[in-house]
N, C-alpha and C positions, 0 to 999 in steps of 0.2 A: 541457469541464470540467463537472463536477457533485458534487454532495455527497449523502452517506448515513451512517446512523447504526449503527454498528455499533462493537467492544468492542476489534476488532484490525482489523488489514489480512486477513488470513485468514478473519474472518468477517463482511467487507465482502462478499470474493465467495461467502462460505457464502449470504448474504442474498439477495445477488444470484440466485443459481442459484436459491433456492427463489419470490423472488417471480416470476419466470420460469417454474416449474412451475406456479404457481398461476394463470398466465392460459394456459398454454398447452402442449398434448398433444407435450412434443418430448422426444427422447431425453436423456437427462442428459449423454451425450460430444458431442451435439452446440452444447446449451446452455453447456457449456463449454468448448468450443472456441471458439465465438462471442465470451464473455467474454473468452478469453485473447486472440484476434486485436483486441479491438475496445478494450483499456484498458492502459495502459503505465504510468503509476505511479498509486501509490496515497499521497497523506498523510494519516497517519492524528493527528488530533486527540483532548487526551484532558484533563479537568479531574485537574490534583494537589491533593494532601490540603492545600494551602493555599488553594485553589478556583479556583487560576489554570488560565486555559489553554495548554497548549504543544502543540509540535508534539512526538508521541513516537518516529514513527518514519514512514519515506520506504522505501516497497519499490517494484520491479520487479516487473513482472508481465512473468515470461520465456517462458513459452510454455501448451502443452498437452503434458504428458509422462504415459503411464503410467495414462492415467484420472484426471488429477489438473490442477491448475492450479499451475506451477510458479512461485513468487517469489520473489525477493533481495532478503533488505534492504539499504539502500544507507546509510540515516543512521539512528541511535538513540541517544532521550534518555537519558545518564547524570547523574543527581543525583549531584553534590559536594557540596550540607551544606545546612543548613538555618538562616537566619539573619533573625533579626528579623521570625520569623512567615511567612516567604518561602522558598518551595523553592529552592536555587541547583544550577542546570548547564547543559548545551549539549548538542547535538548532534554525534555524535560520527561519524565514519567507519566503515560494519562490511562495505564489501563496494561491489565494483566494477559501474559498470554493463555492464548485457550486451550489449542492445539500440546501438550506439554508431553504425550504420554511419544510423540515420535522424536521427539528429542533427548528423552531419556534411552530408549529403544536403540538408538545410535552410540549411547556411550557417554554425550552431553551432558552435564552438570546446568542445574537451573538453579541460578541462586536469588 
C-alpha cells in the first residue's frame, strides 16, 4: 500500500511512468508493463468545494493492453445535493471487478 498525489487515477499512473523515466533509461512498454503487473487498485482521493475529503472513485488496474495501461472503475462518487454548507452523496457502483480469481486464491469472499 502507498500513497501519491495526482488529479485522477489515470494520472496517478501518468505520474508514476514519468517519475520512473526520470530515474531511469527504460522503455516506456516496459515501464508499463511493470506498473500494470505490480498495482491492482487505485483509491483515488479528492477535496469537494465544501473542503471536505472523499473518497471519488476505486478503479482496477486490469492489465497492459495496446500500449497502454488498462482500468475499470469499480466505485464513483455521485453528489445528491448540497445541504447545510455540506456536499451530500456516496459511492456508487459503476463496474465489475476483473481481477476476481486472486481474491478468491487468498480465502476473500466476492459478493
Amino acid at each position: 500500500m502507498s500513497t501519491g498525489h495526482a488529479n485522477s487515477s489515470k494520472d496517478m499512473l501518468s505520474r508514476l511512468e514519468n517519475m520512473v523515466l526520470m530515474a531511469a533509461d527504460l522503455p516506456l512498454a516496459a515501464i508499463r508493463q511493470q506498473i500494470a503487473s505490480g498495482i491492482e487498485i487505485i483509491v483515488h482521493l479528492g477535496r469537494l468545494r465544501d473542503r471536505s475529503r472523499k473518497v471519488l472513485d476505486i478503479s482496477e488496474v486490469c492489465g497492459y493492453e495496446n500500449g497502454e495501461i488498462s482500468i475499470r472503475g469499480l466505485y464513483a462518487f455521485r453528489e445528491e445535493g448540497f445541504e447545510n454548507g455540506k456536499v451530500i452523496g456516496s459511492l456508487k457502483k459503476t463496474g465489475e471487478l476483473f481481477r476476481r480469481e486472486k481474491l478468491l486464491r487468498a480465502g476473500l469472499s466476492i459478493g
